[in-house]
C-alpha positions as a printed NumPy array, in Angstrom:
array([[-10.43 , -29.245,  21.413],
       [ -7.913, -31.643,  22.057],
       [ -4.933, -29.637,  24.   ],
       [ -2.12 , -31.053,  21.713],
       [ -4.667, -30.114,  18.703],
       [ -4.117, -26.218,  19.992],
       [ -0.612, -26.169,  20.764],
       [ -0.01 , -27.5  ,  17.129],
       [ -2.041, -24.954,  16.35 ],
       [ -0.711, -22.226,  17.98 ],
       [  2.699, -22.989,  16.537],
       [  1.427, -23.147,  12.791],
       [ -0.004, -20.483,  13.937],
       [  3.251, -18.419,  14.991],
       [  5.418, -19.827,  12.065],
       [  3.1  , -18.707,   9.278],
       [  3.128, -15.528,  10.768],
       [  7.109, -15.183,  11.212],
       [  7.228, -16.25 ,   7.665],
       [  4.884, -14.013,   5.897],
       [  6.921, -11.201,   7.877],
       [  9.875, -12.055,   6.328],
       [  8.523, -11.33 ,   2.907],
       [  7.035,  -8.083,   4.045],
       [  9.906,  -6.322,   6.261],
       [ 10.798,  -3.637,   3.955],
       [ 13.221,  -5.298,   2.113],
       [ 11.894,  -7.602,  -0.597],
       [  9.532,  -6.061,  -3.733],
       [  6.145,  -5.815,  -3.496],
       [  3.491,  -5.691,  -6.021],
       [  0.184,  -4.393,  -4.46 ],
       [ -2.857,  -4.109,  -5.804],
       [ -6.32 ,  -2.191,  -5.015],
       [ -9.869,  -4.059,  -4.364],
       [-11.545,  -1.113,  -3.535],
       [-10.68 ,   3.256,  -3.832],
       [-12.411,   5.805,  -2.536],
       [-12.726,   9.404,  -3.479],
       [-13.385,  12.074,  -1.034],
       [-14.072,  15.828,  -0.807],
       [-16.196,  18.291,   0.989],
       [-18.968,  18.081,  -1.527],
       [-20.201,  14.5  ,  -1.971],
       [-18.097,  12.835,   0.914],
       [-16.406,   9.799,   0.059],
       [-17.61 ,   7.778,  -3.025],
       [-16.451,   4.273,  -4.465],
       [-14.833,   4.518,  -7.678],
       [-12.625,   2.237,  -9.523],
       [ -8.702,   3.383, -10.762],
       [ -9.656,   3.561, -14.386],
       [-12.003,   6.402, -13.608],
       [ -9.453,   8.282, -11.941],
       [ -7.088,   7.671, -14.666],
       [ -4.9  ,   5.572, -11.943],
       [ -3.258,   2.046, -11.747],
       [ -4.992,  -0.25 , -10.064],
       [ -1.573,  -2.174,  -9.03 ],
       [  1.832,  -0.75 ,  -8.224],
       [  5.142,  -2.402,  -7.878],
       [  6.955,  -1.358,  -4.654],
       [ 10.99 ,  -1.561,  -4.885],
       [ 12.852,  -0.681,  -1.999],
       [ 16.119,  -1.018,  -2.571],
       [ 16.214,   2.082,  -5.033],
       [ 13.301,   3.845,  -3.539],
       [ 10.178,   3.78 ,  -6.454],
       [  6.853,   2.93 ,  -5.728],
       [  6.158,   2.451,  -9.923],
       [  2.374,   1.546, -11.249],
       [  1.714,  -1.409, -13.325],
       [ -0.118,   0.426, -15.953],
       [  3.137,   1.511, -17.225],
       [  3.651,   5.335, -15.65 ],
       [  6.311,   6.585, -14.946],
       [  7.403,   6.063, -10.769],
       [  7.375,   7.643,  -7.6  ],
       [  9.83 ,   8.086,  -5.05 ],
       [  9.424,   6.935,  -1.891],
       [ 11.147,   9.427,   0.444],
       [ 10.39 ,   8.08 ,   3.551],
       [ 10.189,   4.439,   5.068],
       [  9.745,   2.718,   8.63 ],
       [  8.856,  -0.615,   9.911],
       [  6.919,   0.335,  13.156],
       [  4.194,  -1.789,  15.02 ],
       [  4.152,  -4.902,  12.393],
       [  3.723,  -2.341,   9.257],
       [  5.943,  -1.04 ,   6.371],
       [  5.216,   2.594,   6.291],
       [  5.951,   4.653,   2.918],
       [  5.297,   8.612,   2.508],
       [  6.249,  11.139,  -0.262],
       [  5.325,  14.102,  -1.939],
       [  4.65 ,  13.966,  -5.819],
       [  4.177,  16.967,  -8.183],
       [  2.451,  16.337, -11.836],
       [  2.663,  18.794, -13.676],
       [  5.015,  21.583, -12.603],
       [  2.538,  24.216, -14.817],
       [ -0.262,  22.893, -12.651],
       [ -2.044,  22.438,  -9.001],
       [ -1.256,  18.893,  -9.074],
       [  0.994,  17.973,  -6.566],
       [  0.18 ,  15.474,  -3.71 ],
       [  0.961,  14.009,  -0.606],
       [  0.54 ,  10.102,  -0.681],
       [  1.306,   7.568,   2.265],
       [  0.995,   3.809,   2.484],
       [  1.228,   0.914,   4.862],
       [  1.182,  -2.678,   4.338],
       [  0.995,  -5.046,   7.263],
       [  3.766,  -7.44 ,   7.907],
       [  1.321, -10.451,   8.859],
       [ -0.863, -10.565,   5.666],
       [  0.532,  -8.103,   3.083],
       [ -2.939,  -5.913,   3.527],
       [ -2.462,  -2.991,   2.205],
       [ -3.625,   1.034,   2.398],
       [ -2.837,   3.407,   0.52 ],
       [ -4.253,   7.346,   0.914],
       [ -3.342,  10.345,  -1.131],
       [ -4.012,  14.097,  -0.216],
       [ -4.347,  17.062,  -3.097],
       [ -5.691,  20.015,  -3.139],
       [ -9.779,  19.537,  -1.77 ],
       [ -9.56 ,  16.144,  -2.48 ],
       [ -8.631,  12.946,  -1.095],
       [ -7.943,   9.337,  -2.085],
       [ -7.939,   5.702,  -0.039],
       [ -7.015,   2.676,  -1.675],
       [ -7.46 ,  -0.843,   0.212],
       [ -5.945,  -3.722,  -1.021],
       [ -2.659,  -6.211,  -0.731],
       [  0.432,  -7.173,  -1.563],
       [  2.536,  -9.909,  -2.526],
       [  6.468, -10.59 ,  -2.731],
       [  7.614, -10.309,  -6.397]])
C-alpha cells in the first residue's frame, strides 16, 4: 500500500474513533439494544434465550443526566447508582429490588465501549445469572 494511502488512513482512522467517543462519554443518551442473552445457573449452564422469554426488554434507553437506565418496552426505570468512564468504557452498576414481598432483587452492571457503542450488560439474582450483548446508539 501506497504510504500516503496509510497515513490517510490512519487519520480517518483516529478521527472516527475520537468522534464516536464523543457520543459515548457518559454524557449523551443512549438507547441500547440486545442481539443475543444468555441465561445461566448451576443446573443447565448458560443457555441462549431471547428477552421475551424472560419477560425482559430487549432495548433500554440510558439517560445520564438524571440517572435511569429505563426499558423500551414501557417498564418502569432503574437507577443507575454508580458510573465511571475507565479504560475507553462507560461503566454503570446498581442494585434493583422487584417486588419488596419477594426474592427478587438483583445486582445488574453494564459497559458500553466508547469506540463502537458495543455493549454488555450482566445481571446477578439469586442462583441465577443474566448476560446481554449488544449496542448502543446516541438518542
Amino acid at each position: 500500500m501506497h504510504r500516503c494511502a496509510i497515513i490517510f488512513l490512519l487519520t480517518v482512522t483516529a478521527v472516527a474513533q475520537t468522534h464516536a467517543a464523543q457520543y459515548f462519554d457518559g454524557r449523551r443518551p443512549l438507547l441500547c439494544t440486545v442481539v443475543q442473552m444468555f441465561e445461566c445457573d448451576l443446573s443447565y449452564g448458560c443457555l441462549q434465550v431471547t428477552p421475551d422469554e424472560l419477560g425482559a426488554s430487549n432495548a433500554w434507553a440510558i439517560d445520564f443526566k438524571r440517572k435511569q437506565f429505563t426499558p423500551a418496552n414501557g417498564g418502569p426505570p432503574n437507577s443507575i447508582e454508580h458510573t465511571e468512564v475507565l479504560d475507553g468504557k462507560i461503566f454503570m452498576t446498581s442494585i434493583q429490588d422487584g417486588n419488596p414481598a419477594a426474592s427478587d432483587g438483583v445486582a445488574w452492571s453494564a459497559s458500553v465501549n466508547a469506540a463502537d457503542g458495543m455493549m454488555t450488560l450482566m445481571v446477578a439474582g439469586e442462583g441465577v445469572g443474566f448476560v446481554g450483548l449488544g449496542s448502543c446508539v446516541p438518542r
